[in-house]
PyMOL Python script that loads the backbone (N, CA, C, O; Angstrom):
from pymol import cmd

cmd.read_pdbstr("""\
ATOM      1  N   UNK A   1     -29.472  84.532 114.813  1.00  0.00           N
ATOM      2  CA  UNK A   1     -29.414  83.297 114.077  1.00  0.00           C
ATOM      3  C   UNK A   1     -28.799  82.250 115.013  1.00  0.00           C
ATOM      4  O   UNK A   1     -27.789  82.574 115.638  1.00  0.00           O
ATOM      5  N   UNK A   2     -29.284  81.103 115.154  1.00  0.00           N
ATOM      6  CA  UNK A   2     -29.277  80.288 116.193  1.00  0.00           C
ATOM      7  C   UNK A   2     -27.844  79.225 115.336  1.00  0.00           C
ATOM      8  O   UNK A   2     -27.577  79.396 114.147  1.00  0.00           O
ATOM      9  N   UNK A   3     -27.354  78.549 115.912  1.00  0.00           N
ATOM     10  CA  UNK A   3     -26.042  77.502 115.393  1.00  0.00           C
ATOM     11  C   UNK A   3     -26.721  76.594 114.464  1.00  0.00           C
ATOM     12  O   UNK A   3     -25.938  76.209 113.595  1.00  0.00           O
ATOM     13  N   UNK A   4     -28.346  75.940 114.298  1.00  0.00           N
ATOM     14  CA  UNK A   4     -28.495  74.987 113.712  1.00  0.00           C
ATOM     15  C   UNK A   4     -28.869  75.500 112.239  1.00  0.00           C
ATOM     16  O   UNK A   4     -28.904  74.834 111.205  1.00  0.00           O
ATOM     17  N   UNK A   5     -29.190  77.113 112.455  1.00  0.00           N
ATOM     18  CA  UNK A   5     -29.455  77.646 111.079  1.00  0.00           C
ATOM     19  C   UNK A   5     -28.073  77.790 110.329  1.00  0.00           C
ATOM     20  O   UNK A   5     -27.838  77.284 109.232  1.00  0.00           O
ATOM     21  N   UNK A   6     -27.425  78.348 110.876  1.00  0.00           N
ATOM     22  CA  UNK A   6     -26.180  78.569 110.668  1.00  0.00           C
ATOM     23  C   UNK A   6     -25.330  77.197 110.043  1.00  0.00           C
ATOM     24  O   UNK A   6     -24.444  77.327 109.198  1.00  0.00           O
ATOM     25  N   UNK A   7     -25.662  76.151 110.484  1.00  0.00           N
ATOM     26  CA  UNK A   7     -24.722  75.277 110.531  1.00  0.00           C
ATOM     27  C   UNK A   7     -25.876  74.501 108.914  1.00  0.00           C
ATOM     28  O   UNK A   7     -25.448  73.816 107.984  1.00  0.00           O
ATOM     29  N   UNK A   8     -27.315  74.966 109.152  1.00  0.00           N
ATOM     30  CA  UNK A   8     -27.517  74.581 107.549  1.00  0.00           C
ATOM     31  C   UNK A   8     -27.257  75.255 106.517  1.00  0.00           C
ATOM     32  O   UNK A   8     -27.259  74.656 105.442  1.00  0.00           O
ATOM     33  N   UNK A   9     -26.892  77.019 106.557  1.00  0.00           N
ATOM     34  CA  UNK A   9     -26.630  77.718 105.476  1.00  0.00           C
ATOM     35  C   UNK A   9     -25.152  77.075 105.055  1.00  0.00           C
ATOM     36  O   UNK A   9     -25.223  76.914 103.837  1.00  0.00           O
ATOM     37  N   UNK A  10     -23.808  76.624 105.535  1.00  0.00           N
ATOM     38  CA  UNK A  10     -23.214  76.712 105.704  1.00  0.00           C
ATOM     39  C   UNK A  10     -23.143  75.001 105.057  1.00  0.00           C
ATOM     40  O   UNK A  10     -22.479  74.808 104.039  1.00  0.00           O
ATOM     41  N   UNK A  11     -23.710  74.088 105.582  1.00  0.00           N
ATOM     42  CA  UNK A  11     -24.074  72.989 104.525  1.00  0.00           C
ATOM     43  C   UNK A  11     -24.664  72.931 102.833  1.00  0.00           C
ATOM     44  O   UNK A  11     -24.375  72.490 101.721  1.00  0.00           O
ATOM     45  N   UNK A  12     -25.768  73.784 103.628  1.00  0.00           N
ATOM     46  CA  UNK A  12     -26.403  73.887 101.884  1.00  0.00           C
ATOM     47  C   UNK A  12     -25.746  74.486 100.581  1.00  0.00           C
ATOM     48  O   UNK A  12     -26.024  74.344  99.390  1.00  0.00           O
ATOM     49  N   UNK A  13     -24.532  75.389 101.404  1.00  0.00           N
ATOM     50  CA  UNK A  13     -24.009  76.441 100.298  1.00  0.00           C
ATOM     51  C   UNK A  13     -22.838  75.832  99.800  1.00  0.00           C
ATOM     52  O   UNK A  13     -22.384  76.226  98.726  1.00  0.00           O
ATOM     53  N   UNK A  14     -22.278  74.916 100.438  1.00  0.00           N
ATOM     54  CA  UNK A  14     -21.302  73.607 100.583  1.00  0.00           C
ATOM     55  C   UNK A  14     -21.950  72.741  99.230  1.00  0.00           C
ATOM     56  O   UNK A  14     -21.496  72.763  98.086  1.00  0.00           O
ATOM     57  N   UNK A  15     -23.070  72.025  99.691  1.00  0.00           N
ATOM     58  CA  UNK A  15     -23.707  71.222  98.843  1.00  0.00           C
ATOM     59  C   UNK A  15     -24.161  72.101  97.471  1.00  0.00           C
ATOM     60  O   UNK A  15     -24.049  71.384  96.477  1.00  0.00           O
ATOM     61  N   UNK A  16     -24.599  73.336  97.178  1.00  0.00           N
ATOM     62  CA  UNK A  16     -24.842  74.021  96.207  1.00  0.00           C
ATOM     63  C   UNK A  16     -23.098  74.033  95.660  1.00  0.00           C
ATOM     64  O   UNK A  16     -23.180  73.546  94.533  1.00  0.00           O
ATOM     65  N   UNK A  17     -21.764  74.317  95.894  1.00  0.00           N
ATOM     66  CA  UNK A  17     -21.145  74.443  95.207  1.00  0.00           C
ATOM     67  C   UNK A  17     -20.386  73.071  94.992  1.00  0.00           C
ATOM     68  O   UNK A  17     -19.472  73.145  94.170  1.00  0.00           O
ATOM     69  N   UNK A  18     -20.623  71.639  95.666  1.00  0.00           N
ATOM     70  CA  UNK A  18     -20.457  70.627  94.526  1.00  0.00           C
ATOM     71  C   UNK A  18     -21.427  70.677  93.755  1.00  0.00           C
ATOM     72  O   UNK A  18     -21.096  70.736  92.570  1.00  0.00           O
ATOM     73  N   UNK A  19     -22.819  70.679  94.016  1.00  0.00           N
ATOM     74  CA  UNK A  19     -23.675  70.489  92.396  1.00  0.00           C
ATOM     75  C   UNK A  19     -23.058  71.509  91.301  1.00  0.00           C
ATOM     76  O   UNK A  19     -22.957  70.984  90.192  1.00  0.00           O
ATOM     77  N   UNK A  20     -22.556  73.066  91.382  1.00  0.00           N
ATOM     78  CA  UNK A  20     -22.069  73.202  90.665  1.00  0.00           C
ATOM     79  C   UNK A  20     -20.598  73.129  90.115  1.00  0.00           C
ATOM     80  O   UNK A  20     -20.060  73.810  89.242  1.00  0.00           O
ATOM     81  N   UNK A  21     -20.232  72.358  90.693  1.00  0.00           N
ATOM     82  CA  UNK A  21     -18.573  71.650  90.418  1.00  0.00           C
ATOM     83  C   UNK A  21     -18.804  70.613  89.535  1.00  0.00           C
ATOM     84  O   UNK A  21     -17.974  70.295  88.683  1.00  0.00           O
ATOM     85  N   UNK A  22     -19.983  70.001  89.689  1.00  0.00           N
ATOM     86  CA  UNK A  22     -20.077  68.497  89.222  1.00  0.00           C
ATOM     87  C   UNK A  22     -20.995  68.998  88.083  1.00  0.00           C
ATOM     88  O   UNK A  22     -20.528  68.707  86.981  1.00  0.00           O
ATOM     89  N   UNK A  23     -22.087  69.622  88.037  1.00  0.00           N
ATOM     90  CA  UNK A  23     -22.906  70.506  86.543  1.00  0.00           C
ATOM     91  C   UNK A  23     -21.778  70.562  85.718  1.00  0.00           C
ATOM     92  O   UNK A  23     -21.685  69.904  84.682  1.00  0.00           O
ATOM     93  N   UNK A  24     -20.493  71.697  86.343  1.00  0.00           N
ATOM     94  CA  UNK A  24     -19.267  72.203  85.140  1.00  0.00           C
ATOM     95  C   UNK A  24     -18.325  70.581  84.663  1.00  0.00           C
ATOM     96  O   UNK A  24     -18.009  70.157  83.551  1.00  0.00           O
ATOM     97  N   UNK A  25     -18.175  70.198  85.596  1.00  0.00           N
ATOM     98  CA  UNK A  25     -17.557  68.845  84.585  1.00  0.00           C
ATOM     99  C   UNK A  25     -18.404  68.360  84.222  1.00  0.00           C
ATOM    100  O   UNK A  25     -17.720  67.961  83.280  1.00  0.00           O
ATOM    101  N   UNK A  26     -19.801  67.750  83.922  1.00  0.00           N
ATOM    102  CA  UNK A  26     -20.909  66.938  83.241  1.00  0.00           C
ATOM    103  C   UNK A  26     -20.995  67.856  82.083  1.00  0.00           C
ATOM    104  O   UNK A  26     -21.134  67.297  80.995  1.00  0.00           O
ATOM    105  N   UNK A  27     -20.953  68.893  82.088  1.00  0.00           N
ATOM    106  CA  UNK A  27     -20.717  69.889  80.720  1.00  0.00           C
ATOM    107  C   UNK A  27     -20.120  69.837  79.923  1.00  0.00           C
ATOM    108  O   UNK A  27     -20.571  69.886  78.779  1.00  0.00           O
ATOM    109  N   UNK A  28     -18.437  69.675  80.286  1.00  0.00           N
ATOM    110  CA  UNK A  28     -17.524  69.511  79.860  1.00  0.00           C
ATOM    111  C   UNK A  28     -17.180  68.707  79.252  1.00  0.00           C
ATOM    112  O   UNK A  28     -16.494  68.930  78.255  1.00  0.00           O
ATOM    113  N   UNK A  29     -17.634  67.098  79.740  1.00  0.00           N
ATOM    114  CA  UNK A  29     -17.834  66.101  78.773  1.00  0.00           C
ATOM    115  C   UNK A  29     -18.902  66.292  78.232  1.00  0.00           C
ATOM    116  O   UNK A  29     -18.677  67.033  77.275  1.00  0.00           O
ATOM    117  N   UNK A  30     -19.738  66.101  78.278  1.00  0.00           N
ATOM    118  CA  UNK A  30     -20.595  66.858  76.838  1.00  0.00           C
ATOM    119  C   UNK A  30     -20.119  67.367  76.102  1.00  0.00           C
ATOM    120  O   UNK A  30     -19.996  66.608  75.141  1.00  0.00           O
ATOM    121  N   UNK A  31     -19.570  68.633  75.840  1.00  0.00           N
ATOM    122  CA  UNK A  31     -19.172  69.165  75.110  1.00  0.00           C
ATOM    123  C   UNK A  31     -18.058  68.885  74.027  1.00  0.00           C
ATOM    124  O   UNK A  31     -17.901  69.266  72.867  1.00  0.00           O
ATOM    125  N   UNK A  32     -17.168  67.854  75.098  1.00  0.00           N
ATOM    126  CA  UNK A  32     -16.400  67.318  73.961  1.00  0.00           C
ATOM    127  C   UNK A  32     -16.906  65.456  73.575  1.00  0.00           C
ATOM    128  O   UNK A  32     -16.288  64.566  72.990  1.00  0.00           O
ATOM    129  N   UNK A  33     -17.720  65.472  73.959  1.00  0.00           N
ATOM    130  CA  UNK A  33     -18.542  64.426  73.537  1.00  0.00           C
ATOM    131  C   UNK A  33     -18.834  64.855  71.537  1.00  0.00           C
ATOM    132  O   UNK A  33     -18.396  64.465  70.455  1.00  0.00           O
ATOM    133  N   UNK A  34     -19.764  65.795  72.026  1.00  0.00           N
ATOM    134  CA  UNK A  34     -20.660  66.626  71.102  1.00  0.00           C
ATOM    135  C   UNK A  34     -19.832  66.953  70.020  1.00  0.00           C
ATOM    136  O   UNK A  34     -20.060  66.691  68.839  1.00  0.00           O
ATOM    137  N   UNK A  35     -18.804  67.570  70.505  1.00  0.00           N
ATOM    138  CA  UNK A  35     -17.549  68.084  69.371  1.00  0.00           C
ATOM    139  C   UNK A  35     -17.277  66.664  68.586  1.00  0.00           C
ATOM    140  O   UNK A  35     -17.355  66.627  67.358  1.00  0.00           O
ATOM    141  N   UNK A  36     -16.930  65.407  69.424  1.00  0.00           N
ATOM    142  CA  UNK A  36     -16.463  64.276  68.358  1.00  0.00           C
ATOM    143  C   UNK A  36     -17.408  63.751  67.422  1.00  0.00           C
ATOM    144  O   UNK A  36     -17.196  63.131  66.379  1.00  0.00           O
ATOM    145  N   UNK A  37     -18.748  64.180  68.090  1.00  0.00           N
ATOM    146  CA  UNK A  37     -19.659  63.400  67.223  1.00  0.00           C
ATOM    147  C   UNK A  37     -20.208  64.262  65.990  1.00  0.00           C
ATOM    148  O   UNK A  37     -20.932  63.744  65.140  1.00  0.00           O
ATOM    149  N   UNK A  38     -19.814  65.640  65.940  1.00  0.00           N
ATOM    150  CA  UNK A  38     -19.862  66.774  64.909  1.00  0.00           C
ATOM    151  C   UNK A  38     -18.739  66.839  64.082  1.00  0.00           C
ATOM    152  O   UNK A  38     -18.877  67.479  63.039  1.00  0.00           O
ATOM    153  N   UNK A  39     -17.482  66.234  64.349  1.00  0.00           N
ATOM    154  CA  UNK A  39     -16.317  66.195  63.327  1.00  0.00           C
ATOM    155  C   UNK A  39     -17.169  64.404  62.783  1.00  0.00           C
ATOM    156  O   UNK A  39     -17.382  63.957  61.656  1.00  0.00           O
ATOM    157  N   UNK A  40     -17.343  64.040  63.630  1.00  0.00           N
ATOM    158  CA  UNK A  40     -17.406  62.213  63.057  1.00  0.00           C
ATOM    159  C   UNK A  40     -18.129  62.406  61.828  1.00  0.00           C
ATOM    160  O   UNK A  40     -17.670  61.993  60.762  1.00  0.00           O
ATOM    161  N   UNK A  41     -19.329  63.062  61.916  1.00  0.00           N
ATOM    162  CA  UNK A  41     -20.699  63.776  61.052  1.00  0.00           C
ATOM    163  C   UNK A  41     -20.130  64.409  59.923  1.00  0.00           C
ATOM    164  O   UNK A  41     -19.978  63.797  58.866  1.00  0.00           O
ATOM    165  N   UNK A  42     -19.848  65.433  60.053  1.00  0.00           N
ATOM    166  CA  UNK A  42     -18.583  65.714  58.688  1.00  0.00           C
ATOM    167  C   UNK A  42     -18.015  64.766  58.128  1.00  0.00           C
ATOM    168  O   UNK A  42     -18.333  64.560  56.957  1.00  0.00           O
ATOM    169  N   UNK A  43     -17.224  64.080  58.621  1.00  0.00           N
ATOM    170  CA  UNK A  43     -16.544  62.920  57.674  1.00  0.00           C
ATOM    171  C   UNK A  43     -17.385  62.144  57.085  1.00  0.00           C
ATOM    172  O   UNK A  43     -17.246  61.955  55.877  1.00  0.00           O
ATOM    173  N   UNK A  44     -18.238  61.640  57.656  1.00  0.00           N
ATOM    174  CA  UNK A  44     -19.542  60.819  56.813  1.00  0.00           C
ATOM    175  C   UNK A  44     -19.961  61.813  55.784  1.00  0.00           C
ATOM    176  O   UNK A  44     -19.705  61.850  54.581  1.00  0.00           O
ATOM    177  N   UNK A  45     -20.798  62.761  56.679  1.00  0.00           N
ATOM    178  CA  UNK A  45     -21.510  63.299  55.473  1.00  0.00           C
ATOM    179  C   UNK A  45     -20.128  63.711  53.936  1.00  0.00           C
ATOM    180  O   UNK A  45     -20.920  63.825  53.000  1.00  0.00           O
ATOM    181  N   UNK A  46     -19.031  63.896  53.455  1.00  0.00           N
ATOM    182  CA  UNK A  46     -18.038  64.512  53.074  1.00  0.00           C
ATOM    183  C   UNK A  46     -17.636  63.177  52.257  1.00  0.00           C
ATOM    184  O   UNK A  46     -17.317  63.150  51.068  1.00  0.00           O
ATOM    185  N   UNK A  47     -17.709  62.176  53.058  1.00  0.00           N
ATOM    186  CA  UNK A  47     -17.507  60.745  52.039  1.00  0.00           C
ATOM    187  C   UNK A  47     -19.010  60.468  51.297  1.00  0.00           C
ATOM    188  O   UNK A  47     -19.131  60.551  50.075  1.00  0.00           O
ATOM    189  N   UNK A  48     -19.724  60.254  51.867  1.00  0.00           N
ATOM    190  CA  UNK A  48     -21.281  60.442  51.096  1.00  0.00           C
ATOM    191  C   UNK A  48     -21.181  60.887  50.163  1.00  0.00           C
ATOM    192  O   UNK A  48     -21.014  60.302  49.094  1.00  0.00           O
ATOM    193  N   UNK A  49     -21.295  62.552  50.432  1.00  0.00           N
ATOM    194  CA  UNK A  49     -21.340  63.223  49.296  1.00  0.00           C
ATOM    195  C   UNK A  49     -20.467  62.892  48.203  1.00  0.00           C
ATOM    196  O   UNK A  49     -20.989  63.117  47.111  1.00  0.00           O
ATOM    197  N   UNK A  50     -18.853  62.252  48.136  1.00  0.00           N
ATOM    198  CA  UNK A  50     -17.310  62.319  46.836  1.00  0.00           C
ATOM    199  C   UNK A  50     -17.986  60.908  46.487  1.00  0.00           C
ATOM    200  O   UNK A  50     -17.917  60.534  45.317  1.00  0.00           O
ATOM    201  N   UNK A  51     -18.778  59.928  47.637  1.00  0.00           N
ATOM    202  CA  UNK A  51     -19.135  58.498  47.049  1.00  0.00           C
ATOM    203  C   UNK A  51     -21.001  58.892  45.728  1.00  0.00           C
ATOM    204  O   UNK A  51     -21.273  58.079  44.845  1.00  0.00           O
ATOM    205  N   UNK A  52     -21.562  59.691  45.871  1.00  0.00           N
ATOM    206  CA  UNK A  52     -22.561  59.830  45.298  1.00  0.00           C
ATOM    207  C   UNK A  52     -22.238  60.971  43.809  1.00  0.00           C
ATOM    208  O   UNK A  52     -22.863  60.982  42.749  1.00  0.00           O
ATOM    209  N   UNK A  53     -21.076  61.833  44.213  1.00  0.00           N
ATOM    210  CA  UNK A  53     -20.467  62.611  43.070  1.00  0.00           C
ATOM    211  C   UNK A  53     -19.758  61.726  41.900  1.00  0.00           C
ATOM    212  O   UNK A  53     -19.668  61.988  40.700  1.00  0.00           O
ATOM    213  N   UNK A  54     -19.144  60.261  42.839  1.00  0.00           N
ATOM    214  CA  UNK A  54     -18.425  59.088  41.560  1.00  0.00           C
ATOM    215  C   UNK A  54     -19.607  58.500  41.353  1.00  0.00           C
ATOM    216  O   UNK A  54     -19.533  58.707  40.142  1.00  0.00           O
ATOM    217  N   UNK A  55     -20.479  58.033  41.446  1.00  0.00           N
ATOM    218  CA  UNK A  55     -21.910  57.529  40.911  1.00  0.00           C
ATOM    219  C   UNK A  55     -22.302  58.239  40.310  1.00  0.00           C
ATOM    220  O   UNK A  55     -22.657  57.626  39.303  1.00  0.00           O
ATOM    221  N   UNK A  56     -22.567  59.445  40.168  1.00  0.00           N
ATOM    222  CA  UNK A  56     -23.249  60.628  39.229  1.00  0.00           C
ATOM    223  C   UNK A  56     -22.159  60.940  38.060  1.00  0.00           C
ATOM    224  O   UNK A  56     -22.384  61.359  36.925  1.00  0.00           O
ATOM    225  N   UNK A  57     -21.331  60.723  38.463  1.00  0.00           N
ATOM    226  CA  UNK A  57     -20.306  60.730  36.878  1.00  0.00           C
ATOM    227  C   UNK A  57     -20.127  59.661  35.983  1.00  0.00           C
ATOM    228  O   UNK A  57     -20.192  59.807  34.763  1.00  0.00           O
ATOM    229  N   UNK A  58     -19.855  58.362  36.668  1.00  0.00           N
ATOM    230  CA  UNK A  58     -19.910  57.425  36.333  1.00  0.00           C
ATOM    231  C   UNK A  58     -21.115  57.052  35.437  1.00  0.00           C
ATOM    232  O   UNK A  58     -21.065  56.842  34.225  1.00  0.00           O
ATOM    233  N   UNK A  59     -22.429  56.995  36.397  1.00  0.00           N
ATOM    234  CA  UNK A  59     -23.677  57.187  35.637  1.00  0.00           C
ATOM    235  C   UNK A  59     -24.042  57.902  34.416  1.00  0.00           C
ATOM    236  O   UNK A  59     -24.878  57.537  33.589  1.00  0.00           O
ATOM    237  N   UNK A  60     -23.289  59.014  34.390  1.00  0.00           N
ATOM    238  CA  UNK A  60     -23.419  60.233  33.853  1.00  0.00           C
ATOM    239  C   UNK A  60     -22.101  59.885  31.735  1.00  0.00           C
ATOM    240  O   UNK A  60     -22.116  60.395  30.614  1.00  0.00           O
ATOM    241  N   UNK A  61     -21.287  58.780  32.442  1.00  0.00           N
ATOM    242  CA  UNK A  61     -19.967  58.407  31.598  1.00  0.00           C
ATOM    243  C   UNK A  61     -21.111  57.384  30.743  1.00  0.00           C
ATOM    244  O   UNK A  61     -20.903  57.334  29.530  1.00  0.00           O
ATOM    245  N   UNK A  62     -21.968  56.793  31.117  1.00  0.00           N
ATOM    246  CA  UNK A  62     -22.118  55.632  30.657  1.00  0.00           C
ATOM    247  C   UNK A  62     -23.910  55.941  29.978  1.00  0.00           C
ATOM    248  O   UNK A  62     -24.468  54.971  29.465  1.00  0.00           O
ATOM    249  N   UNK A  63     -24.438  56.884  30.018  1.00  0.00           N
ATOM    250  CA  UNK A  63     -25.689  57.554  29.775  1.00  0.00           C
ATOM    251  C   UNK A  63     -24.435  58.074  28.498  1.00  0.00           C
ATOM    252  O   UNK A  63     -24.377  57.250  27.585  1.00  0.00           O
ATOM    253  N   UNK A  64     -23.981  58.643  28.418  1.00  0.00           N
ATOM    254  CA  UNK A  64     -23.595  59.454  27.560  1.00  0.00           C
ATOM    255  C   UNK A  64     -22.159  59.144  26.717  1.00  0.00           C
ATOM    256  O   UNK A  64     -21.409  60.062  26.384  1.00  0.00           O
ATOM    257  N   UNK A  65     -21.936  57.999  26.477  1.00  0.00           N
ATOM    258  CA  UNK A  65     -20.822  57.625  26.036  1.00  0.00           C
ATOM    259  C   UNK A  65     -20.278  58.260  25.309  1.00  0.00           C
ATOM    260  O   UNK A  65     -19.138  58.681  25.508  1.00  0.00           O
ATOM    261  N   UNK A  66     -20.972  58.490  24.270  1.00  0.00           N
ATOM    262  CA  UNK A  66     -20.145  58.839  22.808  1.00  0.00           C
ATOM    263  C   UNK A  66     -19.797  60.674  23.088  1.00  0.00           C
ATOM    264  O   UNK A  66     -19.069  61.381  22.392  1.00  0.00           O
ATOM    265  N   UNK A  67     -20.181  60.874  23.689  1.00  0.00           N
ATOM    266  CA  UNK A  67     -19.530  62.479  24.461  1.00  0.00           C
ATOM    267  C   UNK A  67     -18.411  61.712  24.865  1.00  0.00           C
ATOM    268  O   UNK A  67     -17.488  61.618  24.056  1.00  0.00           O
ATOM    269  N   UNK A  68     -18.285  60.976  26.286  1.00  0.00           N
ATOM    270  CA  UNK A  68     -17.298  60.682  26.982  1.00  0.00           C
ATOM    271  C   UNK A  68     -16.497  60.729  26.445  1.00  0.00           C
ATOM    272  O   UNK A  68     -15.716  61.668  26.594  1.00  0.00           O
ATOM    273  N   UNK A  69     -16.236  59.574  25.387  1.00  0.00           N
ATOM    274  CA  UNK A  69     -15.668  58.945  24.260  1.00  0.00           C
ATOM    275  C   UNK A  69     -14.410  60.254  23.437  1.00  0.00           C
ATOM    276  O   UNK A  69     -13.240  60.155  23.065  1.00  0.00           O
ATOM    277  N   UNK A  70     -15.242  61.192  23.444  1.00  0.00           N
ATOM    278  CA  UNK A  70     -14.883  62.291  22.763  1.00  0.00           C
ATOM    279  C   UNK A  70     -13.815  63.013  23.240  1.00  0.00           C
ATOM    280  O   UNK A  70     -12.772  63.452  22.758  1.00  0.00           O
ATOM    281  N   UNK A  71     -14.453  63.021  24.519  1.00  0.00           N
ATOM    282  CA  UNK A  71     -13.747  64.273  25.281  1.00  0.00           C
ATOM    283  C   UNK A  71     -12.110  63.106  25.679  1.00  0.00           C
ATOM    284  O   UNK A  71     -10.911  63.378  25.734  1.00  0.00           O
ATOM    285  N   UNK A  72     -12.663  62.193  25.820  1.00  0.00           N
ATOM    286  CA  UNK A  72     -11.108  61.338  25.869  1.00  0.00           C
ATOM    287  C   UNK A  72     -10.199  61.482  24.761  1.00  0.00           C
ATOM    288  O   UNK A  72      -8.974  61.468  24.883  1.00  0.00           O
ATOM    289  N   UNK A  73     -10.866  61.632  23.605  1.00  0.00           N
ATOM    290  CA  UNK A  73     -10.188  61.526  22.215  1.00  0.00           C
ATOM    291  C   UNK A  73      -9.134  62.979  22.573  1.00  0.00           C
ATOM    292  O   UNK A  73      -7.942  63.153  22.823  1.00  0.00           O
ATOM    293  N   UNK A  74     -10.183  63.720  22.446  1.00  0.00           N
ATOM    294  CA  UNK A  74      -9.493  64.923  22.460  1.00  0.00           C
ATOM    295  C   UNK A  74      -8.614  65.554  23.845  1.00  0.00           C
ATOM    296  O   UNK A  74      -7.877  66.535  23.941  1.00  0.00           O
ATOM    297  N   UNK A  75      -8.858  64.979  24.405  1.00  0.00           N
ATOM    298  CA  UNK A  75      -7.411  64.780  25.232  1.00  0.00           C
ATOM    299  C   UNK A  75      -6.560  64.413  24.985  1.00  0.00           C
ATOM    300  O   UNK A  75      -5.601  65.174  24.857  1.00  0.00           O
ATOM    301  N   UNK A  76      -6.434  63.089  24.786  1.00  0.00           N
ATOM    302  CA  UNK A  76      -5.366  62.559  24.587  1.00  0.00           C
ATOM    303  C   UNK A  76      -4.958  62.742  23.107  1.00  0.00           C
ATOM    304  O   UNK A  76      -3.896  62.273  22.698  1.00  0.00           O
TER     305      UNK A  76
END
""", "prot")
cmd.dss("prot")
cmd.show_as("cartoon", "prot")
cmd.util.cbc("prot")
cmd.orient("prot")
C-alpha cells in the first residue's frame, strides 16, 4: 500500500466519523424537537377534548331543561 492510499483511508475514515458525529447530534435535536411537539399535541388535543365535553353538556343542559332543572332541585 503506497502513502497516497494510505493517507486516503486515513482521511476518509476521519471524514466518515464526523458525518457520524454530526448524523448523532442532528438526531438528537430531532428527537427532542419531536418530543416537544408530542407533549405540545397532548395539551391541545386534552383542552379540545374538556372544551367540546362543556359544549356537549351545556348543549345537553339546555335541550333538556326540565331534567336539568330537576336534578338541581334534588340536590339541593
Amino acid at each position: 500500500m503506497d502513502a497516497y492510499t494510505l493517507a486516503m483511508v486515513i482521511a476518509g475514515g476521519g471524514a466518515l466519523g464526523v458525518l457520524v458525529w454530526l448524523l448523532a447530534k442532528v438526531g438528537k435535536a430531532l428527537i427532542t424537537i419531536t418530543e416537544a411537539l408530542a407533549a405540545a399535541a397532548v395539551v391541545f388535543l386534552a383542552m379540545w377534548l374538556a372544551i367540546k365535553a362543556v359544549a356537549w353538556a351545556l348543549r345537553q343542559t339546555f335541550t333538556h331543561w326540565r331534567t336539568s332543572l330537576t336534578v338541581v332541585a334534588l340536590l339541593a
